[in-house]
C-alpha positions as CSV (number, residue, x, y, z in Angstrom):
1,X,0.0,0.0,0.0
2,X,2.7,2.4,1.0
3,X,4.6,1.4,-1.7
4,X,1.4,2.4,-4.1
5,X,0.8,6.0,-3.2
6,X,5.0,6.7,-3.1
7,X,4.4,5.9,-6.7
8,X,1.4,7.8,-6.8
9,X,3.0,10.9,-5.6
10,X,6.2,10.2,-7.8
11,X,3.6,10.4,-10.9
12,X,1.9,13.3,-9.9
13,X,5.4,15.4,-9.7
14,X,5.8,14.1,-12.4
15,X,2.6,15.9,-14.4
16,X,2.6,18.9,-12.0
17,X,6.5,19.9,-13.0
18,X,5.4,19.0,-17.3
19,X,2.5,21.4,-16.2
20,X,4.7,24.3,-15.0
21,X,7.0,23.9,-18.1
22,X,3.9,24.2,-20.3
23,X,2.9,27.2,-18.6
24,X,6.4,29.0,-18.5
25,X,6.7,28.2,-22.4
26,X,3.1,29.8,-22.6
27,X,4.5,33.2,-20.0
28,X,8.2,32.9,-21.7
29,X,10.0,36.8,-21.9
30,X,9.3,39.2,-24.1
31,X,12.0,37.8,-26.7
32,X,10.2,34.4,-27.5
33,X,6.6,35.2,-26.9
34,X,4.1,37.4,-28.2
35,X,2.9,40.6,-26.7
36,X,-0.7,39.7,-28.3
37,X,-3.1,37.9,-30.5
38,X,-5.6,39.4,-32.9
39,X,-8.5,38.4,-34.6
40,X,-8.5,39.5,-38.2
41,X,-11.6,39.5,-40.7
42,X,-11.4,39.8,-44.2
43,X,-14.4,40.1,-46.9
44,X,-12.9,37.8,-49.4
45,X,-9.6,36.1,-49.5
46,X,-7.9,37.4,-52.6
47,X,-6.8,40.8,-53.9
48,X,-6.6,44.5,-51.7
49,X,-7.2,41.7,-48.4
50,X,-5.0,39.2,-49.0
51,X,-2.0,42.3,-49.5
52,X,-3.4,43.6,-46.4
53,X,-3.4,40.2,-44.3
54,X,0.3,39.7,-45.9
55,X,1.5,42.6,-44.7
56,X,0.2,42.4,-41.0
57,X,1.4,39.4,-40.7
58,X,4.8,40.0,-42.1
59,X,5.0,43.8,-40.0
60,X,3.3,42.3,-36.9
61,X,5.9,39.6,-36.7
62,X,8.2,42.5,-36.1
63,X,6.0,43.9,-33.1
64,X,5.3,40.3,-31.2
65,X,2.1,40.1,-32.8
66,X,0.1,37.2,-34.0
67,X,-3.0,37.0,-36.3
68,X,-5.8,34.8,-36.4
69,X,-7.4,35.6,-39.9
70,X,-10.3,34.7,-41.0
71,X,-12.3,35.3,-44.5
72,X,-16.1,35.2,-44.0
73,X,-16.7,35.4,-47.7
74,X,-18.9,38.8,-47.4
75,X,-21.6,36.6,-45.5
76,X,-23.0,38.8,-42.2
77,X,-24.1,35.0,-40.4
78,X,-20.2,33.8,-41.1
79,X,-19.0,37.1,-39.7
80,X,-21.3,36.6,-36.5
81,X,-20.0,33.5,-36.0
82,X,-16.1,34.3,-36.2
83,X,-16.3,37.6,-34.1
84,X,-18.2,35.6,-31.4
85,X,-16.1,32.9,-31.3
86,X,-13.1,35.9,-31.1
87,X,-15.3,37.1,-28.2
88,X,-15.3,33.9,-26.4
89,X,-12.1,33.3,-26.8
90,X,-11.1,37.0,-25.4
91,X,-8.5,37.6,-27.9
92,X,-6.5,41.0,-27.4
93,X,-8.1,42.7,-30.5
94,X,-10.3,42.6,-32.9
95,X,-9.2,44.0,-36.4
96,X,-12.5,44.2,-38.8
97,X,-13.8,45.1,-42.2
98,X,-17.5,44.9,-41.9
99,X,-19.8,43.4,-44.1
100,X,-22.6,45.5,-43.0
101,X,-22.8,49.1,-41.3
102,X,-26.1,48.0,-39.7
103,X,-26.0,43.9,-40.0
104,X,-22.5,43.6,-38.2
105,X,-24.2,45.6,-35.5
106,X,-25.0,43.3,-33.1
107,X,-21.6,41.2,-33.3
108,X,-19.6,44.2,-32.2
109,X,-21.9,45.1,-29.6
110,X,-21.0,41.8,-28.0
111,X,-17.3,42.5,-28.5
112,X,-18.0,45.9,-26.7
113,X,-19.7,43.9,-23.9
114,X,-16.7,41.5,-23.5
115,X,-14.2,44.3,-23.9
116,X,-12.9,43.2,-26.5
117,X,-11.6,46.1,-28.7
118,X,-11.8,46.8,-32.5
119,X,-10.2,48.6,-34.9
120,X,-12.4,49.1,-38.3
121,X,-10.5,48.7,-41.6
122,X,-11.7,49.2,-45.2
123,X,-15.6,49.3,-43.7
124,X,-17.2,50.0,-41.0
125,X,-20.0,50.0,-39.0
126,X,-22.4,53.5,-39.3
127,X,-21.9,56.8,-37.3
128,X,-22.7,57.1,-34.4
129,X,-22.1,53.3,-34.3
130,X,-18.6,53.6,-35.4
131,X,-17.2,55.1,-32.7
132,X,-19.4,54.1,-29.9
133,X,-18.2,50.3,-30.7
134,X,-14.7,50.4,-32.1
135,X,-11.7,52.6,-31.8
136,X,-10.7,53.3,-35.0
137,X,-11.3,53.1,-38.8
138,X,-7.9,53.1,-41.3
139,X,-9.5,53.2,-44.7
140,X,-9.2,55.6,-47.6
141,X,-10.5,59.1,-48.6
142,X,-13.3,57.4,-50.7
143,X,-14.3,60.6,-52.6
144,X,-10.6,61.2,-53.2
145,X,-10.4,57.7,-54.7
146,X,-13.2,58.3,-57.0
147,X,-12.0,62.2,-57.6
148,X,-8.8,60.9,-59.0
149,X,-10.1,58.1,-61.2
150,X,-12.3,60.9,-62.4
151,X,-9.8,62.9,-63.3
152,X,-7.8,60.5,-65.6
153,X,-11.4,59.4,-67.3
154,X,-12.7,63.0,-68.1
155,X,-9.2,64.3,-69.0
156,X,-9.5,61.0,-71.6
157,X,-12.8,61.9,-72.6
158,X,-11.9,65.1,-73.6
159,X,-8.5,64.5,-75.7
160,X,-9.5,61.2,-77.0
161,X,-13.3,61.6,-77.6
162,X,-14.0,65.1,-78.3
163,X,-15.5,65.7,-74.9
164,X,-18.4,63.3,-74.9
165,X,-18.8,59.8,-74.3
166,X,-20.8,57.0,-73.4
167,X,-19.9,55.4,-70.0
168,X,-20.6,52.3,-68.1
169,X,-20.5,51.8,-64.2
170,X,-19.8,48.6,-62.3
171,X,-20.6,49.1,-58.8
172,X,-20.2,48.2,-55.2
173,X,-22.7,50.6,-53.7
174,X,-23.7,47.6,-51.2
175,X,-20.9,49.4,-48.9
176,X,-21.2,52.9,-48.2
177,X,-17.6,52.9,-49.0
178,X,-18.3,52.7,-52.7
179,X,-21.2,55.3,-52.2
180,X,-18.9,57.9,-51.5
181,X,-16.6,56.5,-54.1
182,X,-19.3,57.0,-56.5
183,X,-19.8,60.3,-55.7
184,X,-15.9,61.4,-56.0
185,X,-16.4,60.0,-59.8
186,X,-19.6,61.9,-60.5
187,X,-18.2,65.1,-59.2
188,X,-15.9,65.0,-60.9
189,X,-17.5,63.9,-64.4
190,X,-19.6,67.0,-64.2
191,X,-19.9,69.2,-66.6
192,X,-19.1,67.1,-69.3
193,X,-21.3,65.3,-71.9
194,X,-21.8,62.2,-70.4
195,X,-24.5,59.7,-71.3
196,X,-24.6,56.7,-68.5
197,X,-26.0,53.8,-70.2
198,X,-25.6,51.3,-67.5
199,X,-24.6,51.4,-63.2
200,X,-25.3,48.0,-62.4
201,X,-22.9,46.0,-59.1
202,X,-20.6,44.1,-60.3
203,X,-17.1,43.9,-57.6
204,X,-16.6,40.0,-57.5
205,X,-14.7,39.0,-60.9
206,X,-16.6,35.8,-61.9
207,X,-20.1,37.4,-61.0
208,X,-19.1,41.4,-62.1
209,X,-17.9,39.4,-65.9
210,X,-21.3,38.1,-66.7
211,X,-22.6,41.5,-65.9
212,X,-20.4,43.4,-67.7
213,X,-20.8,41.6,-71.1
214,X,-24.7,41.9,-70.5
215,X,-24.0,45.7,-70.3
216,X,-21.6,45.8,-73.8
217,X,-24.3,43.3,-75.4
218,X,-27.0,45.9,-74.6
219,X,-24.8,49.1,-75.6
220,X,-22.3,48.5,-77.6
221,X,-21.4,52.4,-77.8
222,X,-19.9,52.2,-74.4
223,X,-16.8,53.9,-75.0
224,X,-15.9,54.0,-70.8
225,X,-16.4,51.5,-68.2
226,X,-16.0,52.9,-64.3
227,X,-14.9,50.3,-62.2
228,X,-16.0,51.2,-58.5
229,X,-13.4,47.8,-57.3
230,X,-10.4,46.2,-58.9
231,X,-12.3,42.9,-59.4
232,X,-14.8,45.2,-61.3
233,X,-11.8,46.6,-63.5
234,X,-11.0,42.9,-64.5
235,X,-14.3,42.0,-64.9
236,X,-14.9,45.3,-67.3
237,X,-11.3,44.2,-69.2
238,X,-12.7,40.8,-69.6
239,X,-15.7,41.5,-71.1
240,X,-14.1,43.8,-73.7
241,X,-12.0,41.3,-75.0
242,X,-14.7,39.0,-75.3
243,X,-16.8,41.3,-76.8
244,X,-14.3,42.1,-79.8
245,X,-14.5,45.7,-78.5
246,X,-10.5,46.3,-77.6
247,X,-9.4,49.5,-78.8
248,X,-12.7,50.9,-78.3
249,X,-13.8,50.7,-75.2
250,X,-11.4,51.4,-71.9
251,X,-11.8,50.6,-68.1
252,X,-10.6,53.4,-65.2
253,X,-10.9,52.0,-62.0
254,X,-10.4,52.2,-58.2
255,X,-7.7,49.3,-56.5
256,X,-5.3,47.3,-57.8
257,X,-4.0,43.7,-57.5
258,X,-1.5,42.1,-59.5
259,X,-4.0,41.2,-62.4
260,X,-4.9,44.6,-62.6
261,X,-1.7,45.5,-63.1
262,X,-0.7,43.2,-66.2
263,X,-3.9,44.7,-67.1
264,X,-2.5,47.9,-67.1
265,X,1.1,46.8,-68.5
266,X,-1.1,45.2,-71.5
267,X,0.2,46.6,-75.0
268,X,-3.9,46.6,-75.9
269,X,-4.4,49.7,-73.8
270,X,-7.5,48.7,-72.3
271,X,-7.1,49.6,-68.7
272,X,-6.2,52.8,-68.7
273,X,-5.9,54.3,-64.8
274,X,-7.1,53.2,-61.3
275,X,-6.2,54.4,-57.9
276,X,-4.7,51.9,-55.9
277,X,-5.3,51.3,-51.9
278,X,-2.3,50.7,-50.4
279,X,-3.1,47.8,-48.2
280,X,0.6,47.8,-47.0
281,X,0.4,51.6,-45.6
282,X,-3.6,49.8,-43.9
283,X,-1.4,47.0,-42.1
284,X,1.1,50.0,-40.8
285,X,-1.4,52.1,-39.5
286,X,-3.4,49.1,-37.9
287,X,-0.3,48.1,-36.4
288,X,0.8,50.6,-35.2
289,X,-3.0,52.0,-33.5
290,X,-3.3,48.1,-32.1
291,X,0.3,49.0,-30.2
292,X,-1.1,52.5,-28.7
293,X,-4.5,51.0,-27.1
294,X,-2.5,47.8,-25.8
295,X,-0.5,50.5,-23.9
296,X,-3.5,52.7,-22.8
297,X,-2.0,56.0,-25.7
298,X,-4.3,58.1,-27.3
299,X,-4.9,56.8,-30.9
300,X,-5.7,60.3,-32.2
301,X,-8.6,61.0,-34.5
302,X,-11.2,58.2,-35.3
303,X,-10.5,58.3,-39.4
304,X,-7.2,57.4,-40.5
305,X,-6.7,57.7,-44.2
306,X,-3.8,56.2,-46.1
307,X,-2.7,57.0,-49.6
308,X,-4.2,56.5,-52.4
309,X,-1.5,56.1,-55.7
310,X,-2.8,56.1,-59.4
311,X,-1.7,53.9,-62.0
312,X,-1.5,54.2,-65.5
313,X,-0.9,52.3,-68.9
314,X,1.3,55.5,-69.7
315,X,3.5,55.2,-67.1
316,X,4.4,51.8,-66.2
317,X,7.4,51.9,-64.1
318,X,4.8,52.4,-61.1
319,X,3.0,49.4,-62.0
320,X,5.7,47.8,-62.5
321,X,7.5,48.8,-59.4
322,X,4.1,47.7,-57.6
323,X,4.2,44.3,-59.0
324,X,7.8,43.3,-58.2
325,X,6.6,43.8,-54.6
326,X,3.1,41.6,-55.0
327,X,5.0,38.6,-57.5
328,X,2.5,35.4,-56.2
């Protein structure tokens, strides 16, 4: 009997001391652990998002950060589920781009409630919403975005078409992001003679294609698609070519990817401009607002915009320099 609980003892010393390694490994110094773990959501899991997810994880490693991402594939039920499992798990922070401004609502009200906190990217919820539930937003001047692209189409329309033209929109107007997008590009398309045969959504390539070559089937005097999204731009692109229309009809557009760049590089012309996002110059500014409210600073104002950088088919070393940077 005695002999029986020695080895008793003997085992249990044996799991209390593997336990106490496991829990220094999980407490280790600042050099081989992490300072903190955030939950990251993305809308889909390919272009402007995946360069943003890239470069927070790559930046973060830098700053003892980790990353849980997670793609909820622009579904507001998927979203619910991930941010309340990030809840429940009481990660350090939340890092979001919203699927809705009113149907993400109730899934960062929770995170509130836990005290869990959020930083908005790319979308987020409405005002006062916004900044009742999460502590900052690093997006983009939308109207800027659109302003530019603008720009660059109306200074086309007037050299290469005489001033008047007949243009095209695909859309994203389900986020209020490409609202305000939209209204950069009709500002600044005013005042010339402008005849809008079409403004239908389009911003995922495979579903935005379709739509597109409805749009050149229906008017083939199109001489200008707008692009609200870089899918959009492809999808606009795509249905040129496949449409025999190359060399009459042109895409501007707002964001980039690497396909949109070839686009761009293309001999055939068709892509003329888009302003970029810089998700790179997103992951910085997330970064480095996630490293002020883990140390109790002041994160400044509530917006934080990050550039915005046109590319063009004229001027390809940009595009170029933009693609050695995104190769795979």
């Amino acid at each position: 009997m005695k002999r029986r609980f020695t080895a008793a003892r003997r085992t249990a010393a044996i799991v209390l001391a593997a336990g106490l390694l496991v829990l220094v490994g999980c407490t280790s110094a600042p050099g081989g652990g992490n300072r903190f773990t955030a939950c990251v959501t993305t809308l889909f899991p390919t272009g402007t998002f995946a360069e943003f997810t890239t470069a927070l994880q790559n930046q973060g490693a830098q700053h003892g950060m980790t990353f849980d991402v997670q793609d909820v594939s622009n579904d507001s039920a998927k979203e619910n589920q991930v941010l309340t499992a990030c809840g429940t798990r009481k990660v350090d922070m939340v890092i979001a781009s919203v699927v809705s401004p009113t149907g993400s609502l109730a899934a960062l009200r929770r995170l509130n409630s836990s005290g869990v906190p959020v930083i908005c990217y790319n979308t987020c919820l409405n005002a006062p919403d916004d900044q009742q539930l999460t502590r900052a937003f690093v997006t983009n001047d939308q109207r800027k975005l659109g302003a530019t692209t603008a720009a660059a189409a109306a200074d086309y329309i007037r050299t290469k078409l005489g001033g008047k033209a007949t243009i095209a929109y695909l859309t994203c107007e389900t986020y209020d992001v490409c609202k305000q997008r939209r209204e950069g590009l009709d500002q600044g398309l005013a005042g010339l003679d402008i005849d809008v045969a079409a403004a239908q959504e389009g911003f995922v390539v495979d579903k935005a294609t379709p739509v597109a070559t409805s749009i050149l089937a229906a008017h083939p005097d199109v001489d200008v698609f707008l692009a609200e999204n870089e899918d959009g731009v492809v999808a606009a692109a795509n249905a040129i070519r496949a449409r025999g229309l190359t060399g009459k009809a042109v895409v501007f557009g707002i964001g980039i990817n690497p396909t949109v760049g070839q686009l761009l590089l293309d001999p055939a012309g068709t892509v003329v401009e888009t302003t970029g996002q810089d998700a790179a110059s997103w992951a910085g500014e997330v970064i480095k607002i996630a490293e002020q409210i883990h140390s109790g600073q002041n994160t400044g104002p509530y917006e934080h915009y990050t550039p915005g950088p046109a590319f063009t088919h004229d001027n390809p070393a940009p595009v170029q320099e933009y693609l050695a940077t995104h190769a795979g």
